[in-house]
N, CA, C and O of each residue as an XYZ file, in Angstrom:
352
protein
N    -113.474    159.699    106.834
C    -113.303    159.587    105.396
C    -114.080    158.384    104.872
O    -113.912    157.294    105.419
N    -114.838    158.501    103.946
C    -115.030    157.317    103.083
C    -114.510    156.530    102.597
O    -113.349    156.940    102.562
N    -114.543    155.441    102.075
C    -113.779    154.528    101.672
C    -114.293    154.954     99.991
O    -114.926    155.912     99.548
N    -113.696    153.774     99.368
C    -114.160    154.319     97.671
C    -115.096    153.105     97.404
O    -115.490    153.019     96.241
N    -115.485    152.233     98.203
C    -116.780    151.337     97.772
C    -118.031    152.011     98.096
O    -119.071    151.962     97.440
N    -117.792    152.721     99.311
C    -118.995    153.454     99.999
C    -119.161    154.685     98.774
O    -120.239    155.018     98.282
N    -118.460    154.986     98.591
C    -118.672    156.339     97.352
C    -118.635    155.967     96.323
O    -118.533    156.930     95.563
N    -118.668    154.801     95.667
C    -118.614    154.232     94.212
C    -120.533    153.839     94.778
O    -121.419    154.258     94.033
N    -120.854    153.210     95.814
C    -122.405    153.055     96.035
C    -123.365    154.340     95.988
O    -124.316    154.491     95.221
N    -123.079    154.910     96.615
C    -123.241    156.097     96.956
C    -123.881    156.833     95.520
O    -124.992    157.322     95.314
N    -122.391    156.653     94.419
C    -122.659    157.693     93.174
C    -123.471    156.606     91.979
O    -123.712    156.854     90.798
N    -123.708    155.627     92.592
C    -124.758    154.354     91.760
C    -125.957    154.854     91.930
O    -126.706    155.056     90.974
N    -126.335    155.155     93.366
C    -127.543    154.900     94.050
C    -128.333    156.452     93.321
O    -129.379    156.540     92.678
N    -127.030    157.889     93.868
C    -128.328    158.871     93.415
C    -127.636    159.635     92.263
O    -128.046    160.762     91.982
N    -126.386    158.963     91.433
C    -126.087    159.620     90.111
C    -126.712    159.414     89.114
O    -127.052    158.261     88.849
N    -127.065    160.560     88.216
C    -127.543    160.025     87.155
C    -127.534    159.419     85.886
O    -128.398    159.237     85.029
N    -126.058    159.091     86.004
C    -125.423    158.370     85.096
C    -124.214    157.611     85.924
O    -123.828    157.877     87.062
N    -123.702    156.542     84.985
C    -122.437    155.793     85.682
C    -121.036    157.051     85.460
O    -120.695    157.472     84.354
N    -120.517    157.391     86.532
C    -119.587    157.982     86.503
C    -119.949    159.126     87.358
O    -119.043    159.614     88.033
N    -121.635    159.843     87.467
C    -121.583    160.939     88.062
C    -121.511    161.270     89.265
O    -122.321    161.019     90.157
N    -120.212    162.037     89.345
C    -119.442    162.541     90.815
C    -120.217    163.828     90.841
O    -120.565    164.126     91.984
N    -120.488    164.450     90.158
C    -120.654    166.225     90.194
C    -122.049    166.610     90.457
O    -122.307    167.577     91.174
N    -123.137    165.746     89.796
C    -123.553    166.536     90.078
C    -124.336    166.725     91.191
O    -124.177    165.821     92.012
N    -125.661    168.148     91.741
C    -125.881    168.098     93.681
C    -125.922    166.925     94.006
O    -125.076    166.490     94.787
N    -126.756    166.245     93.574
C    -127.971    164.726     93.913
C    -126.267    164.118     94.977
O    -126.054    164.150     96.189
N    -125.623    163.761     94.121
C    -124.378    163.097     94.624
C    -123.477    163.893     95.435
O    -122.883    163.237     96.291
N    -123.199    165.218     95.391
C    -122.565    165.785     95.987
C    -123.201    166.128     97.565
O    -122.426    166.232     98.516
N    -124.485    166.269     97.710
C    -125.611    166.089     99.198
C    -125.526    164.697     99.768
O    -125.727    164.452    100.957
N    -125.192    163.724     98.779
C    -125.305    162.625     99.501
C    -123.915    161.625    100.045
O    -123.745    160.613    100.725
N    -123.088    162.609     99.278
C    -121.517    162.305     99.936
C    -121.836    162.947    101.332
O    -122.063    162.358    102.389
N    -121.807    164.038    101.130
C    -121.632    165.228    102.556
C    -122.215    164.482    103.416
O    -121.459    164.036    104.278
N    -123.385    164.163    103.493
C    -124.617    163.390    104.169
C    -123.387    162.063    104.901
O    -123.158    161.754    106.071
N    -122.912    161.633    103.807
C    -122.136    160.353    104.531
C    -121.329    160.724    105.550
O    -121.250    160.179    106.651
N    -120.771    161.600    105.185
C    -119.179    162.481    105.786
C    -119.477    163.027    107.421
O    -118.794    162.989    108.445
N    -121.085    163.634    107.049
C    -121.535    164.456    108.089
C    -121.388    163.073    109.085
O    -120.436    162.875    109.840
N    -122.769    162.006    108.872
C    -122.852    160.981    109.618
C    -121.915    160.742    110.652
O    -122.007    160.871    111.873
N    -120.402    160.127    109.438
C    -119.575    159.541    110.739
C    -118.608    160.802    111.282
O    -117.800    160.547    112.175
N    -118.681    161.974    110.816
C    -117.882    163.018    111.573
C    -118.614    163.035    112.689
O    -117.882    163.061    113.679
N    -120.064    163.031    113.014
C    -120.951    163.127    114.058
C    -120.393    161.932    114.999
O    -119.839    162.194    116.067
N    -120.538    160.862    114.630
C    -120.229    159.456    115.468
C    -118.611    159.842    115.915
O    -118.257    159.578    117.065
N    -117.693    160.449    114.998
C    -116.419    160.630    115.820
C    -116.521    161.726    116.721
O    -115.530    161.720    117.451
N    -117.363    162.750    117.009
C    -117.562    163.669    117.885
C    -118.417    163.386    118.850
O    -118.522    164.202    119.765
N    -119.127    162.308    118.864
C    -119.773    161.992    120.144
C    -118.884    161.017    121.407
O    -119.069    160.895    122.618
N    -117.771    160.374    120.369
C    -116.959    159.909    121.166
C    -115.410    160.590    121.442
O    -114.576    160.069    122.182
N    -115.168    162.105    120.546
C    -114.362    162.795    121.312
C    -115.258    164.422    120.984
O    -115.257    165.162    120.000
N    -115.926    164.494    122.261
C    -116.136    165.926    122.651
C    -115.565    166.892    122.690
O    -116.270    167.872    122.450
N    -114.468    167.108    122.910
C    -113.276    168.183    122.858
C    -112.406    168.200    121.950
O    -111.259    168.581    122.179
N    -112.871    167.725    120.585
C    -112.336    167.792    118.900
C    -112.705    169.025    118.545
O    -113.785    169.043    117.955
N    -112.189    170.067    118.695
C    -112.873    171.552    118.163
C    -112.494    171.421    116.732
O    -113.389    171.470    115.889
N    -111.271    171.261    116.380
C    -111.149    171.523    114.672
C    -112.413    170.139    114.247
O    -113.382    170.445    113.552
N    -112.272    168.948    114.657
C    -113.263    168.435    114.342
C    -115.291    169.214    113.785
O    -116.124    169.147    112.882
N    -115.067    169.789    114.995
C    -116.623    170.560    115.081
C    -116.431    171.380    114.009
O    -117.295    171.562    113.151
N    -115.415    171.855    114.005
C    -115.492    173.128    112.981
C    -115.688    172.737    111.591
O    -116.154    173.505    110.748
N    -115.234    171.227    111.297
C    -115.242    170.974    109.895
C    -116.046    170.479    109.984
O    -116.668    170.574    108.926
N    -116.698    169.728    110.884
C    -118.639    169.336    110.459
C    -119.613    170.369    110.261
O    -120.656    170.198    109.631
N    -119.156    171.769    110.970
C    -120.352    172.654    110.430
C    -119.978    173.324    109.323
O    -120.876    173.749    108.596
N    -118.406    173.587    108.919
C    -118.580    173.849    107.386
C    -118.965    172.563    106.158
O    -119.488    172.892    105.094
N    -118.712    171.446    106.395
C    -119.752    170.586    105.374
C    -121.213    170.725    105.730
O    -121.941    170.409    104.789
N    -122.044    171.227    107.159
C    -123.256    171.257    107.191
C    -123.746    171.988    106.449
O    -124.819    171.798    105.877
N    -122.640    173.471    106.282
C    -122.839    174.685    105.200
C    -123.086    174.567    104.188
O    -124.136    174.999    103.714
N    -121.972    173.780    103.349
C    -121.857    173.420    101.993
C    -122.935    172.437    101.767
O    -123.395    172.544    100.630
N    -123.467    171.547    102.456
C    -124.729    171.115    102.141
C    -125.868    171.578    101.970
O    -126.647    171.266    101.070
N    -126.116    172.729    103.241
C    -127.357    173.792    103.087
C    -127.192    174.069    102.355
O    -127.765    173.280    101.604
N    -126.422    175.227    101.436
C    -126.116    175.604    100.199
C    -126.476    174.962     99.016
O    -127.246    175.360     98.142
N    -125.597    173.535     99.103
C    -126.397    172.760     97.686
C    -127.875    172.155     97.732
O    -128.502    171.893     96.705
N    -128.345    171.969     98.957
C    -130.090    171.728     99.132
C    -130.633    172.967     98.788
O    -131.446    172.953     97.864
N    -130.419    173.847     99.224
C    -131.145    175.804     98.415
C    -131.309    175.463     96.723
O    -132.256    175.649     95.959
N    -129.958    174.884     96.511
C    -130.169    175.381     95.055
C    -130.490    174.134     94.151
O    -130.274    174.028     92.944
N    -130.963    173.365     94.866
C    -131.583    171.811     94.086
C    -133.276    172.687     94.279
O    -134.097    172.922     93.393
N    -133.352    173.026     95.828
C    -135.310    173.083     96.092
C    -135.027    174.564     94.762
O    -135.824    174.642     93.827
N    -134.287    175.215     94.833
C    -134.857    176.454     93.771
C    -135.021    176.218     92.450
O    -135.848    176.805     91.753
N    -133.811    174.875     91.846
C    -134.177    174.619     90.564
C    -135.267    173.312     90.241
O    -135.831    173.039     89.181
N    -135.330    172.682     91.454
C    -136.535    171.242     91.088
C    -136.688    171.023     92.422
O    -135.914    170.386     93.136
N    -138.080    171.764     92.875
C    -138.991    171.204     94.222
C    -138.996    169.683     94.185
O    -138.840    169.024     95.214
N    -139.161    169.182     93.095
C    -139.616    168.008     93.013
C    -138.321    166.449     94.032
O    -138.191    165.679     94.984
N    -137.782    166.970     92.838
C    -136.551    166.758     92.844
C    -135.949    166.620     94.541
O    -135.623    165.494     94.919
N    -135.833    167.744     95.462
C    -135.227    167.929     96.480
C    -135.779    167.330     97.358
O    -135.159    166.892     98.327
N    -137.260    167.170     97.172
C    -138.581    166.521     98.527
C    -137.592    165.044     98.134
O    -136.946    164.400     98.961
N    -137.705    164.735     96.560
C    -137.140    163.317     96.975
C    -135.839    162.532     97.529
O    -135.466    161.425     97.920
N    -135.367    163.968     97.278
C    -133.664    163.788     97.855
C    -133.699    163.924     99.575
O    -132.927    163.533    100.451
N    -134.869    164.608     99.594
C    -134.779    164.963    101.454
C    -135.109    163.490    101.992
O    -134.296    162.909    102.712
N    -136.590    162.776    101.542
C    -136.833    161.915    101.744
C    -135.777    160.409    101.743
O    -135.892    159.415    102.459
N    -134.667    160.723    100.567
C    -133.817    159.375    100.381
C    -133.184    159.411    101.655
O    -133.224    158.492    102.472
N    -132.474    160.729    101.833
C    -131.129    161.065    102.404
C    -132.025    160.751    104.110
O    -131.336    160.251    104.999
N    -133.199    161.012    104.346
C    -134.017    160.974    105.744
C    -133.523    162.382    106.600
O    -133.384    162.447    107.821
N    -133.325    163.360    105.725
C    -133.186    164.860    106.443
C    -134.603    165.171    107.088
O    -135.634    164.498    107.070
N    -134.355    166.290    107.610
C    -135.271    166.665    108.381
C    -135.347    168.086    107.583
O    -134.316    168.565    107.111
N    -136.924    168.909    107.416
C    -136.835    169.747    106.358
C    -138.213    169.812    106.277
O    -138.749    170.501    105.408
C-alpha cells in the first residue's frame, strides 16, 4: 500500500491540476507504484499466490489504461512511458 505522501507526490508530479486523482496520467502512475512494491513483496515471499494474482490484475488495469492514453494522445503516452521507465 502506499502511504498518502507517496500519492499526494505522485498526483503533483503527473496530475494536471492540484487535486487530480482521476485522471489516466495519475491513475498509470499509482498502479506503477503499487505494481513496484507488490513485486519487491513477491520476490521475498514466492508462494503468495493471492499476492500474484493481484499483481497481474493491476498489470491488467494498467495495460488497459496505457491502450487508451496511446489511442487518444501518442504523444502523450511515449511521455508517460518514458517518465514511468516502462518498457514498450
Amino acid at each position: 500500500m502506499l502511504k498518502k505522501e507517496q500519492v499526494a507526490e505522485i498526483v503533483a508530479k503527473f496530475g494536471t491540476h492540484e487535486g487530480d486523482t482521476g485522471s489516466s496520467r495519475v491513475q498509470v502512475a499509482l498502479l506503477t507504484e503499487q505494481i513496484k512494491a507488490l513485486t519487491e513483496h513477491l520476490k521475498k515471499n514466492r508462494h503468495d499466490y493471492s499476492s500474484q494474482r493481484g499483481l497481474q490484475i493491476l498489470v491488467g488495469k494498467r495495460r488497459g489504461l496505457l491502450n487508451y492514453i496511446k489511442k487518444n494522445d501518442l504523444a502523450e503516452y511515449h511521455e508517460l512511458i518514458a517518465a514511468l521507465k516502462l518498457r514498450k
